[in-house]
C-alpha angles and dihedrals in degrees: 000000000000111000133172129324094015117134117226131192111203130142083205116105106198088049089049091054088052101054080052092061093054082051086248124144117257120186130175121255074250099050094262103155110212123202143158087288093060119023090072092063086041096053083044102046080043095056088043089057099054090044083060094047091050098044085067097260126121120227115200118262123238116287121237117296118254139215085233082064098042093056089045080058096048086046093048092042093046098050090053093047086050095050092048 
């Protein structure tokens, strides 16, 4: 149902190639923006990981969130909202 120009907020990357492709906004839960120059090395980075995870290895988890990377996130937020 997302269409173009909708911003998403997903930490998801696959989610987050397919908003792209609806030409809709997807930014991180941290403002990260992402976009066609970086979603091909996520998806990447994503599958490399679960090779890993099947394979039998651990990966560590995120780490707690910080207020650095909820202000990121309001910044990030903020600049798409004043461009629209």
């Amino acid at each position: 149902m997302v269409g173009e120009g909708d911003i998403v907020i997903t930490q998801d990357y696959g989610l987050s190639a397919m908003c792209l492709a609806k030409r809709a906004l997807p930014i991180s839960q941290n403002g990260m923006v992402y976009s066609s120059d970086n979603i091909d090395a996520l998806l990447l980075q994503r599958h490399t990981a679960k090779k890993i995870r099947m394979a039998g290895g651990r990966l560590k988890g995120n780490s707690k969130r910080t207020k650095e990377q909820d202000a990121q996130f309001e910044e990030t937020l903020r600049a798409i909202l004043a461009v629209g």
